[in-house]
C-alpha positions as CSV (number, residue, x, y, z in Angstrom):
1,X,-182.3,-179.6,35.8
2,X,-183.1,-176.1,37.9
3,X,-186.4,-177.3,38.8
4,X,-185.5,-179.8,41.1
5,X,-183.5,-177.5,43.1
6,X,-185.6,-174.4,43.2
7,X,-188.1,-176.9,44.4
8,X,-186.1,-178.6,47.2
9,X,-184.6,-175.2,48.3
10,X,-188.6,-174.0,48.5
11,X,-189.9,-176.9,50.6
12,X,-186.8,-177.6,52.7
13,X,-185.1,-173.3,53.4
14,X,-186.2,-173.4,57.2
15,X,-184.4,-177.2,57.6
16,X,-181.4,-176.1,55.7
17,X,-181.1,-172.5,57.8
18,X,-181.8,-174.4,61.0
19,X,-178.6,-176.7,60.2
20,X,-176.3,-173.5,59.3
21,X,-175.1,-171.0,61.1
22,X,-176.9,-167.3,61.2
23,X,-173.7,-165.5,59.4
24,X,-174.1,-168.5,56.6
25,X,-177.7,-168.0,56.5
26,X,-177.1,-164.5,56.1
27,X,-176.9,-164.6,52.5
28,X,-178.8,-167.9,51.5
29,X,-181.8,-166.4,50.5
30,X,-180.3,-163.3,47.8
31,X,-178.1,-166.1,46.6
32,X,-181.2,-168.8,46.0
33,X,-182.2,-165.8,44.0
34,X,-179.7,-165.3,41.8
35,X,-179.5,-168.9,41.4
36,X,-183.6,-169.0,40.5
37,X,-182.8,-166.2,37.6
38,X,-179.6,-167.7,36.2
39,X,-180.2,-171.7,36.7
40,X,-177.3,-174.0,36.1
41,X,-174.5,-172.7,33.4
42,X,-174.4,-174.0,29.8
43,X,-172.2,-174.1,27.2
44,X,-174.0,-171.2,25.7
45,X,-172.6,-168.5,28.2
46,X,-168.9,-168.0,27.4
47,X,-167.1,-168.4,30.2
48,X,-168.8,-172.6,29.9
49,X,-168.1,-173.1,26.7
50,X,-165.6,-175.7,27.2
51,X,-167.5,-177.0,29.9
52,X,-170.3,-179.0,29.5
53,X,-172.3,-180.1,32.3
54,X,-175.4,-180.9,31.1
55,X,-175.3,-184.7,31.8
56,X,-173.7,-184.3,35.4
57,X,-176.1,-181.7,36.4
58,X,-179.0,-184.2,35.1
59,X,-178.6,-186.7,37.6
60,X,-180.8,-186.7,40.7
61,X,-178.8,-186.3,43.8
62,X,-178.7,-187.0,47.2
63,X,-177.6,-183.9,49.5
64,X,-177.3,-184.8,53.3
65,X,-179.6,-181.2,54.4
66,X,-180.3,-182.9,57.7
67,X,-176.7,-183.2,58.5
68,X,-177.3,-187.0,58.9
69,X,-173.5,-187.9,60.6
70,X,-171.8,-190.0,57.5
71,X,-170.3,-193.4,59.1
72,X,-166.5,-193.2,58.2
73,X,-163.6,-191.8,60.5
74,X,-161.2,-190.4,58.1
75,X,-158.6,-191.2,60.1
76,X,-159.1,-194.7,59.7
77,X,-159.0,-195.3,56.2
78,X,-157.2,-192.1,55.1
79,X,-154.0,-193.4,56.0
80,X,-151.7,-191.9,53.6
81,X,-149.6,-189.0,53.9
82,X,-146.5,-187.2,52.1
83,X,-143.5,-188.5,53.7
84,X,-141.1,-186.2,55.5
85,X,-144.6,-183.0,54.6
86,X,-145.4,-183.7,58.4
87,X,-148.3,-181.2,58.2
88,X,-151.4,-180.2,60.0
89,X,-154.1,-183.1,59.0
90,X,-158.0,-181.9,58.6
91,X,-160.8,-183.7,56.6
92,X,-163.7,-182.3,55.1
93,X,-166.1,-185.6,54.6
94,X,-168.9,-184.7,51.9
95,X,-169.7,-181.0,52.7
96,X,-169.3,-181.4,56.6
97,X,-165.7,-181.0,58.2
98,X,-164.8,-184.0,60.7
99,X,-164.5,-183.1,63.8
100,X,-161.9,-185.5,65.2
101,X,-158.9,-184.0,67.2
102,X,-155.6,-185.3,65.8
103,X,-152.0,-184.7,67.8
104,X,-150.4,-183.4,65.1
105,X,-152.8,-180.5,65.4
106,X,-152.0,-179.5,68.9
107,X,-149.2,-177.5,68.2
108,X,-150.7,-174.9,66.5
109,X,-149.3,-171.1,66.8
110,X,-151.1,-168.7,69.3
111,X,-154.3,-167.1,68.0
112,X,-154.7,-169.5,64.9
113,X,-158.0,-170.8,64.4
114,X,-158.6,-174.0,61.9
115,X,-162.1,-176.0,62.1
116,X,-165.4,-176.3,60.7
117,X,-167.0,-173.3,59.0
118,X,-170.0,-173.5,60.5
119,X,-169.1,-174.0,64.0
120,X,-166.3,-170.9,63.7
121,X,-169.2,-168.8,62.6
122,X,-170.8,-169.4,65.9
123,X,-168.4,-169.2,68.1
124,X,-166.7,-165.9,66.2
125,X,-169.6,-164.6,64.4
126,X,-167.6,-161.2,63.9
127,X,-164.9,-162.9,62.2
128,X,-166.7,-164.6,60.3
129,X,-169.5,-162.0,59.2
130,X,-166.0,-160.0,58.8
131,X,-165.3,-162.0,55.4
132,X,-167.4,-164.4,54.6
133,X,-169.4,-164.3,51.1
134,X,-167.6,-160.7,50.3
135,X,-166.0,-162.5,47.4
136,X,-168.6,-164.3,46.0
137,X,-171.9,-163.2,46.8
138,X,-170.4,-160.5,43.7
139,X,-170.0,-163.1,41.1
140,X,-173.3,-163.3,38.8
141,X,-172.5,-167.1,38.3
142,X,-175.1,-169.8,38.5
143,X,-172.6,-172.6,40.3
144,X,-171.3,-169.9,42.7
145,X,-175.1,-168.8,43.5
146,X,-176.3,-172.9,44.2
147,X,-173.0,-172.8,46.4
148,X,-174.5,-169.9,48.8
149,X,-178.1,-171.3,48.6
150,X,-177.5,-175.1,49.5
151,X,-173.5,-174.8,51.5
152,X,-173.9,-175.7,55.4
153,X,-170.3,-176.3,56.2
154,X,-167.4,-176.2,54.9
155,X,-163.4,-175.6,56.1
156,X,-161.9,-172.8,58.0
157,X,-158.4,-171.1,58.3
158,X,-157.3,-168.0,60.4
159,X,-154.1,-166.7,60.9
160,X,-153.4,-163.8,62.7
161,X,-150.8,-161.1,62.0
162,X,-147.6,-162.0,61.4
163,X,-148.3,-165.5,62.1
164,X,-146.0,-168.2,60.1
165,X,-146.8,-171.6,60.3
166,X,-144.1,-173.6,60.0
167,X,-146.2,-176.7,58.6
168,X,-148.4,-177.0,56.1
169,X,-152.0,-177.8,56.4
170,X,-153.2,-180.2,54.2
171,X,-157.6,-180.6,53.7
172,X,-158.7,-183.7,52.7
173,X,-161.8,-184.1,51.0
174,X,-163.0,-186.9,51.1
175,X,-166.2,-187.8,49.2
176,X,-168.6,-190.8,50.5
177,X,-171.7,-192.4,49.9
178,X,-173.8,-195.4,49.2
179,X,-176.4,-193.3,46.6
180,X,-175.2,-190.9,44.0
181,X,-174.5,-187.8,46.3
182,X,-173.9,-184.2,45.6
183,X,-171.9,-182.1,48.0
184,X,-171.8,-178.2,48.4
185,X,-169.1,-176.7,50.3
186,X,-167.6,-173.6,51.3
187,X,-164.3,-172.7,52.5
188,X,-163.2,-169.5,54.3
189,X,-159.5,-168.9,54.7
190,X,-158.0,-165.4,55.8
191,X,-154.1,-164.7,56.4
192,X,-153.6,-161.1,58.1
193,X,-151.2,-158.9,57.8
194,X,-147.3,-160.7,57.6
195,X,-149.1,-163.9,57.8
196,X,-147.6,-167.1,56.0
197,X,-149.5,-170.5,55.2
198,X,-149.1,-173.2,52.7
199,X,-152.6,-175.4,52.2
200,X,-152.6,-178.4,50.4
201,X,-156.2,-179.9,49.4
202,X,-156.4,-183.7,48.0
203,X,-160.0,-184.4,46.6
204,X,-160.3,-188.3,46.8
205,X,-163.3,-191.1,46.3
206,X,-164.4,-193.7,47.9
207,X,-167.2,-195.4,46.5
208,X,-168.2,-196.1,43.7
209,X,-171.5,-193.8,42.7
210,X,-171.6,-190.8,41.2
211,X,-170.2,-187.6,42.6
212,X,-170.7,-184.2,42.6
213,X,-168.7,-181.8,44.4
214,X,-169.5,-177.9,44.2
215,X,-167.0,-176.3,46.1
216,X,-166.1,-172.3,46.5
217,X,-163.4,-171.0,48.3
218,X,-162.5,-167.2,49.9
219,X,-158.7,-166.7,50.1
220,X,-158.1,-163.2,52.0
221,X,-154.3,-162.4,51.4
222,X,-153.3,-159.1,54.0
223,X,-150.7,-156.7,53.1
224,X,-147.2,-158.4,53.2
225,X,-148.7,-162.0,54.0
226,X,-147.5,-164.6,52.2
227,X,-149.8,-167.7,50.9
228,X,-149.1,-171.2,49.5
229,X,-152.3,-173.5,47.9
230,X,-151.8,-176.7,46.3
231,X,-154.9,-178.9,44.9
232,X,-154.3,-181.9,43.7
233,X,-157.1,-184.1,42.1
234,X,-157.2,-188.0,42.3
235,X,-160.8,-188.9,42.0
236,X,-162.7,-191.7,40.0
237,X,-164.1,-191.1,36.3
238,X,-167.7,-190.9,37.6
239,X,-166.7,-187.7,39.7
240,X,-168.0,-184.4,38.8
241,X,-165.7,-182.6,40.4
242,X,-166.8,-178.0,40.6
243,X,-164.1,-175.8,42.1
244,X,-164.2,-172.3,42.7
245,X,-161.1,-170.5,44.3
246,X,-161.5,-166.6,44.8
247,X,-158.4,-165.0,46.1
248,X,-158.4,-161.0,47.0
249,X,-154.2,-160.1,47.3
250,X,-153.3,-156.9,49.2
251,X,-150.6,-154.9,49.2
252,X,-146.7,-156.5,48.9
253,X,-148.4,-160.2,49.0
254,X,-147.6,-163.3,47.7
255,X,-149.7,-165.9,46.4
256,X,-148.8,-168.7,44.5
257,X,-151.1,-171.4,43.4
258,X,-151.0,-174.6,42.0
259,X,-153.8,-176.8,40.6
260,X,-153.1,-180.3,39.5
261,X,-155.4,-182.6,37.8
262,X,-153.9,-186.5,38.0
263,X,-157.6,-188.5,37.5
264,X,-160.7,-187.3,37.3
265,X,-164.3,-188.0,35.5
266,X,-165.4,-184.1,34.6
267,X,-163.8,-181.4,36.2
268,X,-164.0,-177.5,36.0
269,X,-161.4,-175.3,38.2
270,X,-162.5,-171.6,38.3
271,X,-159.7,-169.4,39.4
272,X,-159.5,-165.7,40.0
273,X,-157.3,-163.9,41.6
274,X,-157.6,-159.5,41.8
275,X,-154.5,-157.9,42.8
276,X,-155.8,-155.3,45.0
277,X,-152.7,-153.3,46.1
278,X,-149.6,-152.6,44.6
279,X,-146.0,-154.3,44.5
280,X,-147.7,-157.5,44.9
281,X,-146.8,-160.9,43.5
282,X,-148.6,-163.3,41.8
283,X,-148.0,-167.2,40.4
284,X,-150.4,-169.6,39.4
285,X,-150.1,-172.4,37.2
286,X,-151.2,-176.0,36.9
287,X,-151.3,-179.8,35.1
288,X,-153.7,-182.0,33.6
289,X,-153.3,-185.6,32.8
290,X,-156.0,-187.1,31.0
291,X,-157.3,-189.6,29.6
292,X,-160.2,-192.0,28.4
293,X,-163.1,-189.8,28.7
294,X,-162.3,-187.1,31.2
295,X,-162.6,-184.0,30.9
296,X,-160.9,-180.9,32.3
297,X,-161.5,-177.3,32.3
298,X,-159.5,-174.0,33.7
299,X,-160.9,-171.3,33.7
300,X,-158.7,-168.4,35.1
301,X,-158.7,-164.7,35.5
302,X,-156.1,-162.4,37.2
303,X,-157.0,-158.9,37.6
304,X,-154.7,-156.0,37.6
305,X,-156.3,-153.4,39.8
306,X,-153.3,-151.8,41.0
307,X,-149.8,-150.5,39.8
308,X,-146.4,-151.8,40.4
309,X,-147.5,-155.6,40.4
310,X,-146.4,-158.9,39.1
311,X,-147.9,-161.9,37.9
312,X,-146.5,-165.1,35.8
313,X,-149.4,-167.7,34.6
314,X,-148.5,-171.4,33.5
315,X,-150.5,-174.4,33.0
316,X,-149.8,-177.7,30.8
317,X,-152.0,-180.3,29.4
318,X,-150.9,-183.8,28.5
319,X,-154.4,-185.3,26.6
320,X,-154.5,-189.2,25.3
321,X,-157.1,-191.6,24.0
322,X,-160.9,-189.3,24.0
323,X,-159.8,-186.6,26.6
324,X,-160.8,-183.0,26.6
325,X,-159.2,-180.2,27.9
326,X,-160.6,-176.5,28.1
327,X,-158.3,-173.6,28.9
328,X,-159.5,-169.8,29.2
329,X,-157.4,-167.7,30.9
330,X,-158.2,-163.9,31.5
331,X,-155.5,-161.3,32.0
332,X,-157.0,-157.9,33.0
333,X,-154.8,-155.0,33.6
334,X,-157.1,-151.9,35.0
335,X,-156.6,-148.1,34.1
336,X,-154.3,-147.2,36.9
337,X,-152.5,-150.6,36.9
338,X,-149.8,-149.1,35.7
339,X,-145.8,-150.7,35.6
340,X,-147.8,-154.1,35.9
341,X,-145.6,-156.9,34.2
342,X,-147.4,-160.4,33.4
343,X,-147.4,-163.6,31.9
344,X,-149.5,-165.9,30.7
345,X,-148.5,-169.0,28.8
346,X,-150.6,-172.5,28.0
347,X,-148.6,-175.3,26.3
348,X,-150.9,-178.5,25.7
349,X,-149.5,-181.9,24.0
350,X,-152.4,-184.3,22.5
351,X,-151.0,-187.9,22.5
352,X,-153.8,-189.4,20.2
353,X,-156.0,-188.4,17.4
354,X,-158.9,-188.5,19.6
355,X,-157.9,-186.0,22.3
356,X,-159.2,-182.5,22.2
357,X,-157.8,-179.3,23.6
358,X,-159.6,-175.6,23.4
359,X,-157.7,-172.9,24.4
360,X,-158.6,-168.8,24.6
361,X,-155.8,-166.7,26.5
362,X,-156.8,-163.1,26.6
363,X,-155.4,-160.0,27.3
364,X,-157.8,-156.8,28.5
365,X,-155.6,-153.8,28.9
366,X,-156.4,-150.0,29.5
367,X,-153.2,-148.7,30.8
368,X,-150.4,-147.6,28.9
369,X,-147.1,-148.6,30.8
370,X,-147.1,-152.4,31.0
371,X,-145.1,-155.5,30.0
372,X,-148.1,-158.3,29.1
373,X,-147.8,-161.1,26.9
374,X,-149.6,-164.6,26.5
375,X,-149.3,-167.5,24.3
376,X,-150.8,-171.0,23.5
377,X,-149.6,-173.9,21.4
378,X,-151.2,-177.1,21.0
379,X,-149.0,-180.3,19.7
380,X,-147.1,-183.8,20.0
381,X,-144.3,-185.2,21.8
382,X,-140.9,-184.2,19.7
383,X,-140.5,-187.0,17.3
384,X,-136.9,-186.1,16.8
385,X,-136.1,-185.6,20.4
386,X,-137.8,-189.7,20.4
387,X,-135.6,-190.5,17.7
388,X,-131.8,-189.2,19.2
389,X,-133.1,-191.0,22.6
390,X,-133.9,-194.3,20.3
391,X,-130.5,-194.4,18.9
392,X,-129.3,-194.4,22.5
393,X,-130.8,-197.4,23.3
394,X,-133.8,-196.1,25.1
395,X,-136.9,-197.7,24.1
396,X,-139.8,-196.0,22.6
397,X,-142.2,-196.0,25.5
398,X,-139.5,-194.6,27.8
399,X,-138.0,-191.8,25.4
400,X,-141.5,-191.1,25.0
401,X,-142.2,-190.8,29.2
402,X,-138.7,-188.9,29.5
403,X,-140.3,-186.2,26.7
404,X,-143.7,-186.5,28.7
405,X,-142.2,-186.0,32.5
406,X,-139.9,-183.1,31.1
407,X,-142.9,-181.2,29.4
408,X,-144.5,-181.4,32.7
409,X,-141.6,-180.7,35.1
410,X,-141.4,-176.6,35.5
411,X,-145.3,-177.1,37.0
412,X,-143.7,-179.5,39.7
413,X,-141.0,-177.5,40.0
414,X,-143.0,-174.5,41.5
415,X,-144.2,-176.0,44.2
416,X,-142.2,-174.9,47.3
417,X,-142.9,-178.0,49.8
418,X,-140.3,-180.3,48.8
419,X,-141.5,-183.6,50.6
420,X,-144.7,-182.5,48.5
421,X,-142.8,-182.0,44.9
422,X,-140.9,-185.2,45.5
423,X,-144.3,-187.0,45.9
424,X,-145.8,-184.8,43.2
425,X,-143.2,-186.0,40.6
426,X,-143.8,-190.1,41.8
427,X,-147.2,-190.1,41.1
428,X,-147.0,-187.7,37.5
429,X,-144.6,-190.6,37.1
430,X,-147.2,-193.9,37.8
431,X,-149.9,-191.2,36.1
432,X,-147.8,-191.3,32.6
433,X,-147.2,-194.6,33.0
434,X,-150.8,-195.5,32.6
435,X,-151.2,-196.7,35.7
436,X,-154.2,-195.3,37.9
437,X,-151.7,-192.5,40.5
438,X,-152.9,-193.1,44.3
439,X,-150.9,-192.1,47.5
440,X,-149.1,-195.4,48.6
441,X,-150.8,-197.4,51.4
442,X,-154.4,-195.5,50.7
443,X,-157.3,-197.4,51.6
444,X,-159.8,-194.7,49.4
445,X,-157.9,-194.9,46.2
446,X,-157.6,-198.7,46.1
């Protein structure tokens, strides 16, 4: 599978640096490297061993190294939105960000800089330089590694000190081709000090090939900013969908993060978060609904690496018919964290025989003074519960999507953008319901 790459990445380096940026290119070559000496991830290392990606990463790809302009305005057929969110609108098609102005986006604060990756690290190459690959380029992870040898592009998000925005920004990716088509992105996003942001991020389809997406992520949180991100998943079952979100929390911030799978083919969510100075808070949870044959895996660490800090951890997984779910989620408190309090629960309910979940919460502690606890159950929908709503006169497949959509409501529940939890809680609806979830009135998901 490697070979291919190692290959491509030998015969084509000068053509992919000369469509980058020199900060992106920075770093290409050590992480081609790495990538050379660790090759693709298997289930045999343990942090994949509920992912397996053997089959996706067999396929023989297109990737768009030329930067070949892909013929779709967004704008056009992305016509959906939350009602009532009325947020900042970017679009990230493939791995390339769209350039096309949109009025919403006029109105930005003072001194807050949103755009393409690549472009930013020309016009600020300090900035950029600044940040860029500092969380990454340290993760001995063969996905992580193809990300810095083969990304061009990707999104961008500045906001300077003690900067709120008011509106969310919300990232559309948007994946499209005519061939099977892989795309590598990265994404830079830095909030300095008193800062606040909320960023949702929709991953959508359009055609129908097959799709893979390798995207990594660099979340800079400053002391006392404040930072909301939401991903919400609605792709097509022959999506390979790879996300990696690294976030690096200073002191007194606030980061809470939300990852929600509605439809997918084969998807793998790597999360970590380090908690780099005290009194800071921490929430992340998510949702899967599955079913058929897709497959979903979280794989989560949050790092303790300072005292006096918080952090709750919740995600839930409703499985039917073949699905698989994978959940490993790493709680590290360090030596000196001392006073840290955290949580970590993972509550998973298997609707057929069929359906498979894997779960491994773990716990690494070495300081004495702490309030830590996990847990992890793995069941079926309360038959008794079904049975008292029965003799009410609800039928059986509405008691059981009652028992479903409350099982799943305290992930909905934390997120903070109510036009967006209102919308949330429609399409979890539609999603349990069998039906295939899509934003109403979007061309890409019909």
């Amino acid at each position: 599978m490697e070979k291919q790459y190692i290959d491509l990445y030998k015969q084509q380096q000068e053509s992919i640096k000369k469509h980058s940026s020199a900060v992106l290119n920075s770093s290409r070559d050590a992480s081609f490297a790495l990538f050379e000496n660790l090759g693709f991830p298997t289930t045999a290392l343990e942090n994949y061993k509920y992912s397996d990606l053997k089959e996706a990463l067999s396929i023989d790809y297109g990737l768009n190294i030329n930067r070949i302009p892909i013929p779709v305005n967004p704008y056009e057929v992305f016509t959906c939105d939350v009602p009532g969110i009325h947020s900042y609108l970017y679009f990230v098609v493939n791995d390339a960000f769209y350039p096309v102005k949109d009025a919403r986006n006029k109105d930005l604060p003072e001194g807050v800089i949103i755009g393409s990756l690549n472009e930013v690290a020309k016009t600020h190459p300090e900035l950029i330089q600044e940040y860029y690959g500092k969380l990454s380029t340290t993760k001995n992870d063969g996905l992580i590694a193809f990300n810095g040898a083969f990304a061009q592009d990707g999104f961008f998000m500045y906001v300077p000190k003690n900067v709120v925005l008011e509106k969310p920004i919300q990232l559309i990716n948007i994946m499209r081709s005519d061939v099977d088509f892989m795309a590598n992105s990265h994404n830079l996003i830095i909030l300095e000090e008193g800062a606040k942001a909320q960023l949702l991020v929709c991953d959508h389809t359009m055609d129908d090939v097959r799709f893979l997406s390798n995207r990594v992520t660099e979340v800079f949180v400053a002391k006392n900013a404040t930072y909301e991100h939401y991903k919400l998943e609605n792709s097509h079952s022959k999506t390979t969908n790879l996300s990696t979100l690294l976030i690096d929390q200073q002191t007194s911030s606030n980061v809470l993060a939300n990852v929600i799978t509605l439809h997918n083919g084969v998807t793998r969510n790597m999360i970590e978060i380090d908690l780099n100075g005290e009194h800071c808070e921490t929430l992340l949870c998510g949702m899967v609904i599955a079913d058929k044959k897709q497959q979903v895996d979280n794989f989560t660490s949050i790092i303790h690496s300072k005292p006096n800090c918080n952090s709750k951890e919740l995600f839930k997984y409703v499985l039917d018919d073949v699905a698989k779910g994978g959940f490993t989620g790493r709680l590290m408190v360090a030596k000196d964290a001392q006073k840290t309090a955290a949580q970590q629960s993972n509550r998973n309910i298997l609707l057929s025989k069929t359906a498979k979940m894997r779960t491994k919460p773990q716990l690494e502690i070495y300081a004495d003074d702490v309030k830590c606890s996990h847990g992890a159950t793995i069941g079926q929908l309360d038959e008794t519960a079904k049975f008292y709503m029965q003799s009410r006169g609800i039928s059986e497949s509405e008691a059981r999507l009652l028992l479903m959509f409350a099982f799943t409501n305290d992930v909905i529940e934390h997120i903070q953008i109510d036009a967006l939890k209102d919308r949330i809680k429609l399409l979890v609806e539609k999603r349990l319901r069998g039906e295939l979830s899509k934003c109403e009135g979007c061309v890409i998901c019909q």
